[in-house]
C-alpha positions in Angstrom: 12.9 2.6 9.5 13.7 1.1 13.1 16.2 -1.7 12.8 14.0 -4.0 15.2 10.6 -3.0 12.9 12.8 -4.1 10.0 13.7 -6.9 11.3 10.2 -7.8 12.4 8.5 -7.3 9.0 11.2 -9.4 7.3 11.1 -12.1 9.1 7.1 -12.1 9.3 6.0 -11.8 6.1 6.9 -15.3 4.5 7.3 -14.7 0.4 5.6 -18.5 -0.8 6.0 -18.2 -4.8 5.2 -16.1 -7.5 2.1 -17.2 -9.7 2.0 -18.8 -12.5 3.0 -22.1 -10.7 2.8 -25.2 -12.7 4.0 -27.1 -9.5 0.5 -26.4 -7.7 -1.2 -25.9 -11.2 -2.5 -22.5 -10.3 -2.4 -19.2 -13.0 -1.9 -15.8 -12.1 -4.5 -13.3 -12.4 -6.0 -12.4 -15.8 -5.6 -8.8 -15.1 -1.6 -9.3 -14.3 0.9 -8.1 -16.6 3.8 -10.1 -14.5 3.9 -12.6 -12.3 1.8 -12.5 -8.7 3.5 -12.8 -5.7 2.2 -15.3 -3.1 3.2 -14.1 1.0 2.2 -16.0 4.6 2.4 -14.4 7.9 4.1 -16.2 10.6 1.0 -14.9 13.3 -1.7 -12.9 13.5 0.1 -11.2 16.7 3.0 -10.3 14.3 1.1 -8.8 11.4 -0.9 -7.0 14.2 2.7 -5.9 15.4 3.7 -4.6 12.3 0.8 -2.9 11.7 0.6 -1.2 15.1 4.6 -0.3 14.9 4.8 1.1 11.3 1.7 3.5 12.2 4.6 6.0 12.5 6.9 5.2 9.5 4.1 5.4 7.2 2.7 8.5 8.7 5.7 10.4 8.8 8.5 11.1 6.3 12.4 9.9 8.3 13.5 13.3 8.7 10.4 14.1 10.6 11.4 11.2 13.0 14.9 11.7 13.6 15.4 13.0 17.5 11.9 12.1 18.2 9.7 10.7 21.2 8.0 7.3 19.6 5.3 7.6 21.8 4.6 11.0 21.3 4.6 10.4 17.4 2.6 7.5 17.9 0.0 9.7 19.3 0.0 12.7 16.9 -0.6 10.4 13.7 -3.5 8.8 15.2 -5.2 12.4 15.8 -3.7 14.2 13.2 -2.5 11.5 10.2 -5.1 9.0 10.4 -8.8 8.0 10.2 -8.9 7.4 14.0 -11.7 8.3 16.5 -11.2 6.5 19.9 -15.0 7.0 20.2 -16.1 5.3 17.4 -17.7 2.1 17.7 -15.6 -1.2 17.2 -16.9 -1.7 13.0 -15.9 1.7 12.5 -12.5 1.3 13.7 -12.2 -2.1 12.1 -13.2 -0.9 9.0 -10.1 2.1 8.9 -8.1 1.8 5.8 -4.8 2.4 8.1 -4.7 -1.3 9.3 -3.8 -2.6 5.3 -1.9 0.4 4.0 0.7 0.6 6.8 1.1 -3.4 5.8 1.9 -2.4 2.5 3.7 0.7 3.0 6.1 -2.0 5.2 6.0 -5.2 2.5 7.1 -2.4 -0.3 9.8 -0.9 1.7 11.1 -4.3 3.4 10.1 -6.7 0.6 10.4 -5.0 -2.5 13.0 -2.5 -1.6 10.4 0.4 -2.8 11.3 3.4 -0.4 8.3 5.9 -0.1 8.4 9.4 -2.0 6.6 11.0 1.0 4.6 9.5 3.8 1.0 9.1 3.0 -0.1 10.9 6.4 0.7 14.2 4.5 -2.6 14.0 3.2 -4.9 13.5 5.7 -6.8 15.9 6.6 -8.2 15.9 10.1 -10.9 18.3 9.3 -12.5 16.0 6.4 -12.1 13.2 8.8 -12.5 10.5 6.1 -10.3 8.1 4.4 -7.2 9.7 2.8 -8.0 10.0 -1.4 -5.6 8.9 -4.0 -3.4 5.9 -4.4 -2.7 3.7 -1.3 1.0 4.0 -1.4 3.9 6.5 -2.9 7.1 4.8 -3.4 9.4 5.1 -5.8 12.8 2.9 -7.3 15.5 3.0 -10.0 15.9 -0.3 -11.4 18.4 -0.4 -14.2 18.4 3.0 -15.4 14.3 3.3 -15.3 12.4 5.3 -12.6 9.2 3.3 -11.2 7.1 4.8 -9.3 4.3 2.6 -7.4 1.4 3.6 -6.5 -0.6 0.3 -5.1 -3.4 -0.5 -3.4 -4.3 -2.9 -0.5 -7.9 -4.6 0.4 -8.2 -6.4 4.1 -11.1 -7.7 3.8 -12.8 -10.7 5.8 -12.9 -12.8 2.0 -11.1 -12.4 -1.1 -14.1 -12.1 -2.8 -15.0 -8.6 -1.1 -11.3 -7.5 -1.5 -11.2 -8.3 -5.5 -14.5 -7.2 -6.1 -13.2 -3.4 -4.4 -9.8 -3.7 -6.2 -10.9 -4.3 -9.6 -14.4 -2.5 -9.8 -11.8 0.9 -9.4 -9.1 -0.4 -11.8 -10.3 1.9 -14.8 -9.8 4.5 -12.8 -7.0 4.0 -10.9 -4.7 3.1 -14.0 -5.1 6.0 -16.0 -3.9 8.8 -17.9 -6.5 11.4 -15.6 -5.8 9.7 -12.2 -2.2 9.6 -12.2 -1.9 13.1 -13.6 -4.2 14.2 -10.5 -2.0 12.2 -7.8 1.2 14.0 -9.3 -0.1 17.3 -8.9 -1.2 16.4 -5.2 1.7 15.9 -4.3 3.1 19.1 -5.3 1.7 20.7 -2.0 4.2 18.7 -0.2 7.4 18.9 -2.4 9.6 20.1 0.4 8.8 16.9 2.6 10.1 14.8 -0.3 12.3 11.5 1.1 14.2 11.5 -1.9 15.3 14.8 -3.3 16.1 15.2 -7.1 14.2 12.6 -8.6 12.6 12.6 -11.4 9.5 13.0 -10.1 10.7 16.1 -8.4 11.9 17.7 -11.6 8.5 16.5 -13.1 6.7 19.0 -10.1 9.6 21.8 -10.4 9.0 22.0 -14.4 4.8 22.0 -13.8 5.5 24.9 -11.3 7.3 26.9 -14.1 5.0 26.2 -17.1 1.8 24.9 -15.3 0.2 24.1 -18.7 2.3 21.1 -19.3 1.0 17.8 -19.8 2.0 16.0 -17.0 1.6 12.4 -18.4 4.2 14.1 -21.2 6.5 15.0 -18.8 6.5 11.8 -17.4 7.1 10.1 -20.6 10.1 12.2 -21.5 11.6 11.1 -17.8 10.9 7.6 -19.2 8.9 6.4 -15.8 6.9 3.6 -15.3 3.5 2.8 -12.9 4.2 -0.4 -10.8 0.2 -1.0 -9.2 0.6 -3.8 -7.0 -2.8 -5.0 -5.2 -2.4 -6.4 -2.0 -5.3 -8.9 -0.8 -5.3 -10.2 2.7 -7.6 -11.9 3.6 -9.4 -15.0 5.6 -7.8 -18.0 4.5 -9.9 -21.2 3.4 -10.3 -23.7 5.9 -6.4 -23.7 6.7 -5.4 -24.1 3.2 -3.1 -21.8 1.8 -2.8 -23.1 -2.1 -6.5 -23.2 -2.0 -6.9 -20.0 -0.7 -4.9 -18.7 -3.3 -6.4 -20.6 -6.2 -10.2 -19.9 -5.1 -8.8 -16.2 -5.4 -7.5 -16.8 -9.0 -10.7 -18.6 -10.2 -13.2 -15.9 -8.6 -11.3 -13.4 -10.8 -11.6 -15.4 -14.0 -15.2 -15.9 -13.2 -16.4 -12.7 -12.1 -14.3 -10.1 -13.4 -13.9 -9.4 -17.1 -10.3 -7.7 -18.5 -11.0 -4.2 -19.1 -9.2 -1.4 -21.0 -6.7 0.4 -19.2 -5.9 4.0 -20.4 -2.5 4.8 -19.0 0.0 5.9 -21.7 3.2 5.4 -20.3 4.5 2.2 -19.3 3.1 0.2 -16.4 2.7 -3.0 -14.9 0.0 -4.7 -12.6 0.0 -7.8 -10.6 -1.8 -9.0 -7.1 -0.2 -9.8 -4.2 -2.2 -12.4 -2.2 -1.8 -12.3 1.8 -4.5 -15.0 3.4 -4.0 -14.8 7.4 -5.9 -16.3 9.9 -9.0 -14.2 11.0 -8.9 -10.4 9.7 -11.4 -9.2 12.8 -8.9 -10.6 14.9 -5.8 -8.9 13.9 -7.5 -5.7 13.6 -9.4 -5.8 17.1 -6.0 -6.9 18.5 -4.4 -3.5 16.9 -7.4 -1.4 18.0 -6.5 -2.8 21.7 -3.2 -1.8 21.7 -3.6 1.5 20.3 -5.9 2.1 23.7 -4.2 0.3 25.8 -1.3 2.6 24.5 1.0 -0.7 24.0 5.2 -0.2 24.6 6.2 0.5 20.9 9.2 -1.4 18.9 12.4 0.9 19.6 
């Protein structure tokens, strides 16, 4: 990733506190196996940045980058590795999953030091022209001897009540046996744009290639890997209060949502992270300027 888009994610994304806090008396989610995380943004202009900057990193793999005209890349993934028609109107374009998964392709990488197993613009495919299927993100990290991979999801909706209500109505069957079998043999297709060769997720692929009547779930058990499914919610927040914001998000769970049963085998953990920002609308129409106005990008 570019130093300076580093640097600007890092220092523009605020971590608050994790959830339970008994200091603002607010739970986590019902549905979270760990603790929530709790994040600001310094400006709407720099979440806007971020988003409009990282288009490239999330769209392409490092190697792809290296020796590269920004500009010119810039331009291929919109036509090519995106949802983006410059003709649409402006709630179609507002509406293009791109503007929350490229913030959390950039809060994994940056803020939980999560580097991606391939860019997600691998599988677009221009000729569907519809929002990219699968899991939102695929990252991966060792921590203390155990292999996680994590597959999350993000909802930038104008409430929190529209973002939950999308996360949580798909949960069933997003954390599941079937699911993440499907999104591991997906990726198979693009094994040789890997960013991180010999994994264990690799030898997971290159075993399935020689015996494809495996049980992939199996394999992954034997590898001993676990599913991280972090949700990110941004969202408007509540009449300029933050610990509100994040506390009417909490209760509309706990009233509207029951816990349902989860059918992943191996391990796995799942927790929200809550992003309110000052106007959605307006950090997306300020993106969809810039990407016409064909704005200088971070070098």
């Amino acid at each position: 990733m570019r130093e300076q888009l580093l640097a600007l994610i890092d220092k523009s994304i605020i971590y608050k506190y994790d959830l339970p806090n008994k200091t603002i008396g607010i739970d986590k989610s019902i549905f979270s196996t760990e603790n929530d995380r709790c994040f600001s943004s310094t400006s709407n202009s720099s979440l806007a940045e971020i988003i409009y900057n990282s288009i490239i990193e999330y769209s392409f793999n490092e190697f792809d980058i290296t020796g590269k005209d920004y500009n010119n890349l810039h331009t291929i993934a919109l036509k090519t590795k995106l949802k983006y028609n410059e003709h649409a109107n402006e709630k179609s374009k507002i509406s293009y999953g791109f503007h929350g998964e490229t913030i959390l392709f950039a809060m994994l990488y940056v803020k939980m030091n999560a580097k991606p197993i391939i860019s997600r613009g691998y599988f677009y495919n221009p000729l569907e022209s519809s929002e990219t299927k699968g899991y939102d993100s695929y990252h991966l990290i060792e921590n203390n001897g155990v292999t996680e991979l994590w597959f999350g999801e993000v909802k930038f909706r104008n409430t929190h009540r529209s973002g939950i209500d999308s996360a949580l109505n798909n949960i069933e069957k997003a954390i599941s046996d079937d699911y993440l079998s499907s999104n591991i043999l997906a990726i198979t297709n693009h094994k040789n744009n890997f960013n991180i060769s010999d994994t264990k997720v690799e030898k997971i692929i290159n075993q399935w290639e020689k015996y494809p009547l495996i049980n992939i779930i199996e394999e992954i058990k034997k590898h001993e890997i676990k599913l991280i499914y972090p949700i990110i919610i941004i969202y408007d927040i509540d009449n300029h209060n933050y610990d509100k914001s994040i506390e009417k998000s909490i209760e509309y769970i706990k009233k509207h949502h029951s816990i349902k049963t989860l059918s992943l085998s191996i391990p796995f953990s799942v927790y929200f992270i809550w992003l309110p920002v000052d106007k959605v609308r307006d950090i997306k129409t300020e993106v969809i300027k810039w990407i016409e106005s064909k704005k200088q990008l971070i070098y």
